[in-house]
N, C-alpha and C positions, 0 to 999 in steps of 0.2 A: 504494500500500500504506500509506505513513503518514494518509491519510482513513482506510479503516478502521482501520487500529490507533488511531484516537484518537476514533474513533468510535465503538467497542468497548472502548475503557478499561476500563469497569467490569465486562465479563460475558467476556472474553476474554483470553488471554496471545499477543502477537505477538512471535514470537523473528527475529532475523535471521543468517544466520548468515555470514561470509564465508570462501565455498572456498578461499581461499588459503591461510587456516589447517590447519596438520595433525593439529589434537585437535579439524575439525570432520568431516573423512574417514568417523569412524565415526556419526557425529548420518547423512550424507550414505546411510549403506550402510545405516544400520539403517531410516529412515524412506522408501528407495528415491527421492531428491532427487538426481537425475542430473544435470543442466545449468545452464545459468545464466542468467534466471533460472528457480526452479522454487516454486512454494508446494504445501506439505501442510498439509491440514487433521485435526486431530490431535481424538478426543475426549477425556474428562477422564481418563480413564486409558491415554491415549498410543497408541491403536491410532490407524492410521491411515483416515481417511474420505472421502478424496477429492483425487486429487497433480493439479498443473496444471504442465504444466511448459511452459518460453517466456514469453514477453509477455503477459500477461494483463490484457484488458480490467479496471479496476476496479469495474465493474459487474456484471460474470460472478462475482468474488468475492465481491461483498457478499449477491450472491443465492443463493451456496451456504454461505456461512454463516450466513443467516439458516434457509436450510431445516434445518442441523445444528443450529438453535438449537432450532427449532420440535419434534425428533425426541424 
């Protein structure tokens, strides 16, 4: 994940968040980020576009945020 986040710099926001915390329960409920770990792909007004959750290949990532780029 820190490749694309710094890959993406300039055209993207990558947030992390850690579930241990208790004022991130609701980031967790509202964007449906169940497990750990989980990535949502969020558009620019915060709907959500596509949750991965578990271990994800960094290549399976880069290729669905390039297609959200492309939309």
């Amino acid at each position: 994940m820190n490749g694309l986040a710094d890959d993406y710099a300039d055209t993207l926001n990558v947030y992390r968040l850690n579930a241990a915390e208790p004022d991130v329960l609701a980031l967790q409920q509202q964007y449906g980020v169940r497990g750990h770990p989980s990535f949502a792909l969020l558009s620019s007004d915060g709907m959500v576009m596509q949750r991965f959750l578990g271990p994800q290949d960094e290549q399976l990532l880069r290729e669905a945020v390039e297609a959200l780029l492309v939309e």
